[in-house]
ROSE-4610 file (N, C-alpha, C; in Angstrom, 1 decimal, always signed):
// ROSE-4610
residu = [X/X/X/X/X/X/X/X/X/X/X/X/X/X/X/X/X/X/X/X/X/X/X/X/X/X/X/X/X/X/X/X/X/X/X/X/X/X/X/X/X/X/X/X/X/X/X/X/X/X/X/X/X/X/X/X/X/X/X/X/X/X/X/X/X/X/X/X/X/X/X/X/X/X/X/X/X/X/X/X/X/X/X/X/X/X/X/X/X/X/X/X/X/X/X/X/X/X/X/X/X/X/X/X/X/X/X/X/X/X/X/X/X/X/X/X/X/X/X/X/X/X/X/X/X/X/X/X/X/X/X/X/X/X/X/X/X/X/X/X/X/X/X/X/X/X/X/X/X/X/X/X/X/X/X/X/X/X/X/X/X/X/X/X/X/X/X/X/X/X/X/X/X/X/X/X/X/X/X/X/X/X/X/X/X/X/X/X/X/X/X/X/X/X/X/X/X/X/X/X/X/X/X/X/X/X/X/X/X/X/X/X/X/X/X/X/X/X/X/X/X/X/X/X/X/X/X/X/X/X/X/X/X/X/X/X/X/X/X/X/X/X/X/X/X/X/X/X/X/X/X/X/X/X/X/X/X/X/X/X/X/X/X/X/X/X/X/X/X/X/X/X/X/X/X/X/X/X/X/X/X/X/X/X/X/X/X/X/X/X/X/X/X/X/X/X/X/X/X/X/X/X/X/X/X/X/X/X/X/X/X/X/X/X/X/X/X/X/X/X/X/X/X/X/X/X/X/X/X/X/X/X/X/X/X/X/X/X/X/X/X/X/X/X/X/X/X/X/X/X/X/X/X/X/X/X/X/X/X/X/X/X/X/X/X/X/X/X/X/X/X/X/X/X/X/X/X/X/X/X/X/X/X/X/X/X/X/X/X/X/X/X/X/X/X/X/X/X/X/X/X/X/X/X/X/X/X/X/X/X/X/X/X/X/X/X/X/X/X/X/X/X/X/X/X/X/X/X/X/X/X/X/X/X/X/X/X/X/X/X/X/X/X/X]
num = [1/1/1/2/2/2/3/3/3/4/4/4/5/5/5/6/6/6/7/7/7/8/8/8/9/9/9/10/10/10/11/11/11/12/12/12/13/13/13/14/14/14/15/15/15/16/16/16/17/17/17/18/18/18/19/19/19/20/20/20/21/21/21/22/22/22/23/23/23/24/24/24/25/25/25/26/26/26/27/27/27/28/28/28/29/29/29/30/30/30/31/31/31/32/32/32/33/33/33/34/34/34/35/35/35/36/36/36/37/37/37/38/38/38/39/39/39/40/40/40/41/41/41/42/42/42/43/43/43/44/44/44/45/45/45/46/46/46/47/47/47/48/48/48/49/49/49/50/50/50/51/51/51/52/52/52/53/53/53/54/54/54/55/55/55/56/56/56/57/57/57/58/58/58/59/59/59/60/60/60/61/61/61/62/62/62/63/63/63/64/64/64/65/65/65/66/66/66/67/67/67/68/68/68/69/69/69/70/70/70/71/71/71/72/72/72/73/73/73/74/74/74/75/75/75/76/76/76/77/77/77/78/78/78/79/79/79/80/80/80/81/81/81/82/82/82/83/83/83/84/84/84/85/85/85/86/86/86/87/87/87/88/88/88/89/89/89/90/90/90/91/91/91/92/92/92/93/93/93/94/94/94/95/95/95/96/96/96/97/97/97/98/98/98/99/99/99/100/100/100/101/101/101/102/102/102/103/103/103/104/104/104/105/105/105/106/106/106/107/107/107/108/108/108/109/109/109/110/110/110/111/111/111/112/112/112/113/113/113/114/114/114/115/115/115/116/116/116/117/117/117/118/118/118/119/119/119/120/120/120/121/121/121/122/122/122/123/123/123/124/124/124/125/125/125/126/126/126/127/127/127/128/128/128/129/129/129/130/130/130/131/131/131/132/132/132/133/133/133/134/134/134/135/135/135/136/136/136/137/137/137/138/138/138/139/139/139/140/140/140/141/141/141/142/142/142/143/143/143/144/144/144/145/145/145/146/146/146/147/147/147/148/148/148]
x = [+0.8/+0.0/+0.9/+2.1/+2.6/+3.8/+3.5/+4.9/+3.5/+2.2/+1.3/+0.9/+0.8/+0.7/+1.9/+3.3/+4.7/+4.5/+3.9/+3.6/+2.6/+2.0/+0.8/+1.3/+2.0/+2.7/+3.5/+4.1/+5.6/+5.1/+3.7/+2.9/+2.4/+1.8/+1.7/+2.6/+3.5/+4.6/+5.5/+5.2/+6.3/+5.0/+3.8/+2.7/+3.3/+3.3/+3.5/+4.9/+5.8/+6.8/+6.5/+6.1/+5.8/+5.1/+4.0/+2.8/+3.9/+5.2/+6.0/+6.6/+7.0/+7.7/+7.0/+5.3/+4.7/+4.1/+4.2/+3.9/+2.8/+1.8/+1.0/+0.5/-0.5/-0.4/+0.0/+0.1/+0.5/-0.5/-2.0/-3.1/-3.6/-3.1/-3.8/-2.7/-1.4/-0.7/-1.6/-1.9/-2.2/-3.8/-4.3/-5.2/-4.5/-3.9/-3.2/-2.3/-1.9/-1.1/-2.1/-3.2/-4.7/-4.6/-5.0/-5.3/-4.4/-3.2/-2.1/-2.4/-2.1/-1.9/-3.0/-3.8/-5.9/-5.3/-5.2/-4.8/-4.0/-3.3/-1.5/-2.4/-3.0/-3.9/-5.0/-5.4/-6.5/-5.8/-4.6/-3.7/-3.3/-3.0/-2.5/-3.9/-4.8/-6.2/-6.4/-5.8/-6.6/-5.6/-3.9/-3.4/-3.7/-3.7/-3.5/-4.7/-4.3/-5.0/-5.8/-5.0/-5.4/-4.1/-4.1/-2.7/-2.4/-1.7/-0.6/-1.6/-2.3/-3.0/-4.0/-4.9/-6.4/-6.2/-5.4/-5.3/-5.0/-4.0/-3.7/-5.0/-5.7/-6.6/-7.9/-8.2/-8.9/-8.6/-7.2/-6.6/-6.6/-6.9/-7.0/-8.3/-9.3/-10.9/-10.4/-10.3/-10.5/-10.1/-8.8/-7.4/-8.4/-9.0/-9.5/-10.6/-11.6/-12.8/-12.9/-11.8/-11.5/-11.0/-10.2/-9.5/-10.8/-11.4/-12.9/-13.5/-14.1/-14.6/-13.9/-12.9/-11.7/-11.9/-11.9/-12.3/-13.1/-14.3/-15.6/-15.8/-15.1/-15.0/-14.1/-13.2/-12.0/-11.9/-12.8/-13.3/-12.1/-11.6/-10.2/-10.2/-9.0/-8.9/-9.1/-9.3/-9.0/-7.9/-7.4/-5.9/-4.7/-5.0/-4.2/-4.0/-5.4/-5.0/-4.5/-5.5/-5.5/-3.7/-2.5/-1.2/-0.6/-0.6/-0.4/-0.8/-1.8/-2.6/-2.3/-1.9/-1.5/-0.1/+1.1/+2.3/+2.8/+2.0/+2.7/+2.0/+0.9/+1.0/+1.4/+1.9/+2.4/+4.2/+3.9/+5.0/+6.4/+6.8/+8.6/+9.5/+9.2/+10.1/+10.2/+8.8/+9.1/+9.3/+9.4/+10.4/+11.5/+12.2/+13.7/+14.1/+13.4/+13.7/+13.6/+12.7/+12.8/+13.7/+14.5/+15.1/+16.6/+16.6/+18.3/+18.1/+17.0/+17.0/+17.5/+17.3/+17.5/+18.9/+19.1/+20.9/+21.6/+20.8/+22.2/+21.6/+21.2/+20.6/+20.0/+18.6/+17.7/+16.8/+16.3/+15.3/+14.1/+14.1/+12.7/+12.3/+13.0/+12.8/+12.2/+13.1/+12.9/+11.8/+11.4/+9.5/+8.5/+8.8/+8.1/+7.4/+9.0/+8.8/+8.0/+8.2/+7.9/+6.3/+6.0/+4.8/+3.7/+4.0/+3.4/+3.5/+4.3/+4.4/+3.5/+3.5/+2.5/+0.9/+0.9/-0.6/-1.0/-0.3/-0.5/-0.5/+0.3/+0.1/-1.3/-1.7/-3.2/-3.9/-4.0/-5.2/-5.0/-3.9/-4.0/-4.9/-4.6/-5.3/-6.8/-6.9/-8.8/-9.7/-9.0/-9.4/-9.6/-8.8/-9.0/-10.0/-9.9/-11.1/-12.6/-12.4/-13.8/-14.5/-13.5/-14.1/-14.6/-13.8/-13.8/-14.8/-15.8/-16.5/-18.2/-17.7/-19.1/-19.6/-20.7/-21.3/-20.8/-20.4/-20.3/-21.1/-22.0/-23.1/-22.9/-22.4/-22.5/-21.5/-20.7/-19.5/-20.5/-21.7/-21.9/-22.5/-23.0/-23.8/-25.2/-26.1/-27.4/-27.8/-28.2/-28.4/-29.2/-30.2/-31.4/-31.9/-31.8/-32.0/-30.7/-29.9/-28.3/-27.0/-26.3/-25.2/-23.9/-23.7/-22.4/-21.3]
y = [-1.2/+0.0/+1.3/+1.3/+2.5/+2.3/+1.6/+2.1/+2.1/+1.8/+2.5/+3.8/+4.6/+5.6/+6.6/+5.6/+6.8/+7.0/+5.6/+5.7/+6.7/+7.2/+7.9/+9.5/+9.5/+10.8/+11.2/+10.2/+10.6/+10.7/+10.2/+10.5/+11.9/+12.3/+14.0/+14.6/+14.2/+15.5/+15.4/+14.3/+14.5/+15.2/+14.9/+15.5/+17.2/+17.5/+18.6/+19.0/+19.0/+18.7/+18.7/+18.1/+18.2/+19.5/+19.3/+20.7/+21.8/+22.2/+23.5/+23.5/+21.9/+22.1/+22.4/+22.0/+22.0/+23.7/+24.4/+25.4/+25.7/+25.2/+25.4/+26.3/+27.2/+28.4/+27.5/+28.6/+28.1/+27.5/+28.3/+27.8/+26.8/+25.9/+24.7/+23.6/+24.3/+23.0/+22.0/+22.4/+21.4/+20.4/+20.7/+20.0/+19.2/+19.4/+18.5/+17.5/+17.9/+16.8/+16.0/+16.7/+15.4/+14.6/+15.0/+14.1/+13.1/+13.5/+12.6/+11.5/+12.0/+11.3/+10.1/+10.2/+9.9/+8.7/+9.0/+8.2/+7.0/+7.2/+6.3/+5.1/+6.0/+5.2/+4.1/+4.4/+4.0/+2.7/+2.8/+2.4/+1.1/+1.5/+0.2/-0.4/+0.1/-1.0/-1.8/-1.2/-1.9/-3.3/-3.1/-4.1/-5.0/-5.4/-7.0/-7.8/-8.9/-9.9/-9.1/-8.2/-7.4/-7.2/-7.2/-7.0/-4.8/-4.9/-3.3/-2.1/-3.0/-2.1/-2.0/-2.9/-2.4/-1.2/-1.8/-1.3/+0.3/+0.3/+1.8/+2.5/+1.4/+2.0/+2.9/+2.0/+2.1/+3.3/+4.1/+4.9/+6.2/+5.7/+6.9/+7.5/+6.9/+6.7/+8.1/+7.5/+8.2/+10.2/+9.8/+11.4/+11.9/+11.1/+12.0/+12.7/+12.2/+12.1/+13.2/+13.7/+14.4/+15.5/+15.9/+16.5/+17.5/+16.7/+17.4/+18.3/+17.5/+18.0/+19.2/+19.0/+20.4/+21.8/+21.3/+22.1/+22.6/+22.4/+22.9/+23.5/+23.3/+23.7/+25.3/+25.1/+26.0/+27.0/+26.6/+27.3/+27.6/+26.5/+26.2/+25.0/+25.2/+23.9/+22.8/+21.3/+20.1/+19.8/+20.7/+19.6/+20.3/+21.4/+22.0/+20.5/+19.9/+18.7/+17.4/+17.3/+16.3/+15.7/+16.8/+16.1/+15.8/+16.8/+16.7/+15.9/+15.5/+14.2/+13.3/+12.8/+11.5/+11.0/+12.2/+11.6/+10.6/+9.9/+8.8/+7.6/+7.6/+6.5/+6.0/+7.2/+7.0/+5.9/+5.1/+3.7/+4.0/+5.1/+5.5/+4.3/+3.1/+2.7/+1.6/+1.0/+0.0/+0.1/+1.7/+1.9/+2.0/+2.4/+2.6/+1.1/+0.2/-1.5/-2.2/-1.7/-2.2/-2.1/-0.5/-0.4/-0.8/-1.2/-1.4/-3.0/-3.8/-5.1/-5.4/-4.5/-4.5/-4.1/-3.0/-3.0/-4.4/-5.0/-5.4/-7.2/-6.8/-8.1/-9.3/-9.0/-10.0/-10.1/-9.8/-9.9/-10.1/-11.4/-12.0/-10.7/-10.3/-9.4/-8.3/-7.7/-6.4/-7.0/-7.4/-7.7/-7.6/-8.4/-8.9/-7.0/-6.7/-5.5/-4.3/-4.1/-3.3/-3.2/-4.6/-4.7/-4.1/-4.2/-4.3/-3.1/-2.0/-0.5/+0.3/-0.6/+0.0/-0.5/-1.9/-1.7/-0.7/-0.8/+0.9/+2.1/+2.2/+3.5/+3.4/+2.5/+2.0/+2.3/+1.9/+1.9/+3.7/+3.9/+5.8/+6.4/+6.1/+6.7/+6.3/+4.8/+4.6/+5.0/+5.2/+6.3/+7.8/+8.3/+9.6/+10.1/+9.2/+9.2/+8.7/+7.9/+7.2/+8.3/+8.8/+10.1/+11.5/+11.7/+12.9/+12.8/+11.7/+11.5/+11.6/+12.2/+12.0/+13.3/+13.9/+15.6/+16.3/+17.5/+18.4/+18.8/+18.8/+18.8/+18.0/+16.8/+15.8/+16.1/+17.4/+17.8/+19.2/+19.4/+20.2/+19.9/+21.1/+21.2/+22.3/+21.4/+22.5/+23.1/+24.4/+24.8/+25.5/+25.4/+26.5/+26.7/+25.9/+26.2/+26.4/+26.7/+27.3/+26.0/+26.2/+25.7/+26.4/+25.4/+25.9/+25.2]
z = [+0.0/+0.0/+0.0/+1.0/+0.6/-0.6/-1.7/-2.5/-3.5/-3.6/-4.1/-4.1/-3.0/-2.1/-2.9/-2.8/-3.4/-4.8/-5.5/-6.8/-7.2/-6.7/-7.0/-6.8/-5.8/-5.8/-6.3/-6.9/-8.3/-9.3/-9.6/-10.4/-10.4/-9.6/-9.3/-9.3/-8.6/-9.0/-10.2/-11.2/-12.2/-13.4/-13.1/-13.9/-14.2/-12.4/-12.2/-13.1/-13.0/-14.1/-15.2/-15.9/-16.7/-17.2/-16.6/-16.6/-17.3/-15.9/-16.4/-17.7/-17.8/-19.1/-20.3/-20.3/-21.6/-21.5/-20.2/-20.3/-19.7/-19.1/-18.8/-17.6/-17.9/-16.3/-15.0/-14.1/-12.8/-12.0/-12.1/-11.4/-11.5/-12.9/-13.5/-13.1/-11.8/-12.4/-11.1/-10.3/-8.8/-10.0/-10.7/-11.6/-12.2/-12.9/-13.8/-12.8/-12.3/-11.0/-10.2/-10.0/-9.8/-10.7/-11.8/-13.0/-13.0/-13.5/-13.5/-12.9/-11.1/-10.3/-9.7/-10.6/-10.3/-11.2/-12.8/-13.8/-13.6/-12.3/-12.7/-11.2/-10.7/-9.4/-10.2/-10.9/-11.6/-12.5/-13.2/-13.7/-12.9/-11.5/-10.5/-10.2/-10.2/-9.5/-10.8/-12.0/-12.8/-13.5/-13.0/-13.7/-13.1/-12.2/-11.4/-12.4/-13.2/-13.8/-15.2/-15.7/-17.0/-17.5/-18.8/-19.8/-19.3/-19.9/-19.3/-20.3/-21.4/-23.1/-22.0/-21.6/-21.0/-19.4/-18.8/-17.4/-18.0/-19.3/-19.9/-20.4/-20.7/-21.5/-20.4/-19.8/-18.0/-17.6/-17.0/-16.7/-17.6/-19.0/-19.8/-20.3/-20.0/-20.2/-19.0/-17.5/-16.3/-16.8/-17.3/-17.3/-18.4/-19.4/-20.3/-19.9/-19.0/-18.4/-17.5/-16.3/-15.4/-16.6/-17.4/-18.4/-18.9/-19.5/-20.0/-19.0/-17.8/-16.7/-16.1/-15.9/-15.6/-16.4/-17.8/-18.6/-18.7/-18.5/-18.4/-17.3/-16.1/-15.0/-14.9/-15.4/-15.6/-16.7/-18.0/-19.0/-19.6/-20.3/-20.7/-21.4/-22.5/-23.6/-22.3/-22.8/-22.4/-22.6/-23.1/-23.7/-22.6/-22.4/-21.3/-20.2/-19.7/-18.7/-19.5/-20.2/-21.2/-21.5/-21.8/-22.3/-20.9/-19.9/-18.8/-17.9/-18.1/-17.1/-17.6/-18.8/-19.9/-19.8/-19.3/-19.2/-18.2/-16.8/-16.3/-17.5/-18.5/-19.0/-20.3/-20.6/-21.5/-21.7/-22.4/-22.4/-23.1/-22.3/-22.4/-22.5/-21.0/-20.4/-21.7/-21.9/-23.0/-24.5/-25.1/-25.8/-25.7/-24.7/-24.3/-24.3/-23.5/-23.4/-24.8/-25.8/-26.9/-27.9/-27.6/-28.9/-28.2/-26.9/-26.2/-26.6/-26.5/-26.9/-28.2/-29.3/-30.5/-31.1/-29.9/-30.5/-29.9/-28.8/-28.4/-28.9/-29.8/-30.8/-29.9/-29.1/-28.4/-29.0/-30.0/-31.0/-30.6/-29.7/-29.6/-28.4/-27.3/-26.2/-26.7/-27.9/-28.5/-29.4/-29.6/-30.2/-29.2/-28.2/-27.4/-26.6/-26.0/-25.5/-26.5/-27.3/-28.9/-29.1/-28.9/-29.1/-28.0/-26.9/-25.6/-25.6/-26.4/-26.2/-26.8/-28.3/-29.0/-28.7/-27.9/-27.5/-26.7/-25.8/-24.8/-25.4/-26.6/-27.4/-27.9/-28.5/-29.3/-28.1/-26.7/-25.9/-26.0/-25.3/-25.1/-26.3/-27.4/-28.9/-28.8/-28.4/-28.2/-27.1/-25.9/-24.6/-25.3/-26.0/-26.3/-26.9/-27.6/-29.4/-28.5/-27.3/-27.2/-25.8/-25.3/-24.5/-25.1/-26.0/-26.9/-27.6/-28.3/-28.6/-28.2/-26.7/-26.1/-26.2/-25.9/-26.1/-24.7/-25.3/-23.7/-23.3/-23.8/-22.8/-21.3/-21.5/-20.3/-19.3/-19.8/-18.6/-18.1/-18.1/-17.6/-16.5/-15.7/-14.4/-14.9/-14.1/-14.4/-12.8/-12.9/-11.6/-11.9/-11.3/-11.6/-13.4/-14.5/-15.4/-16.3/-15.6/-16.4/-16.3/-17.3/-17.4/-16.3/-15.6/-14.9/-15.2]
């Protein structure tokens, strides 16, 4: 539980990192460090007895889902959270593992790993398209008649 707990937090604050690097205002970074950190959480409940593509895919339904909502909330692109909430799942480690498999001629490893990167890349791309897809209407709030 707590190297879940640390995971989740390195998750926020490397969001947050990120956040600066891609630029994003200052007030939006503690959001996007939720997101993140919501996503990479969502990510760990969902691998145990699921492949690394669905558990990604799970986690990105969520970042994109919160992403939207932020935005409607904040009255600001989605994508401001959206790249920012997306970087712990995005599958660095098993590109870097696939292409050192391949220099150092393991072939079968460097497939094996390769492929498992671009399912995760595929899940990220069908989370995005299958959230984005829905009406904004549904990130709204009604209060008295009005859109909040």
């Amino acid at each position: 539980m707590a190297k879940m707990i640390l995971q989740v937090l390195a998750a926020f604050g490397g969001t947050i990192g990120f956040s600066l690097l891609f630029g994003v205002p200052v007030r939006y970074y503690l959001y996007c460090g939720f997101i993140g950190g919501i996503g990479w959480l969502v990510y760990l409940f969902c691998l145990p007895g699921n492949s690394g593509a669905v558990a990604t895919f799970c986690a990105t339904v969520v970042v994109i889902l919160l992403s939207r909502w932020f935005a409607v909330r904040k009255r600001c692109p989605a994508t401001l959270f959206l790249i920012a909430g997306i970087f712990p799942l995005v599958p660095g480690a098993g590109i870097y593992w696939a292409a050192y498999y391949m220099v150092s001629n393991q072939l079968s490893m460097a497939l094996e790993t390769g492929f498992g990167a671009v399912k995760c890349a595929v899940a990220i791309v069908l989370g995005i398209v299958f959230v984005f897809e829905m009406p904004e209407k549904w990130f709204h709030r009604k209060i008295r008649g009005k859109d909040v």
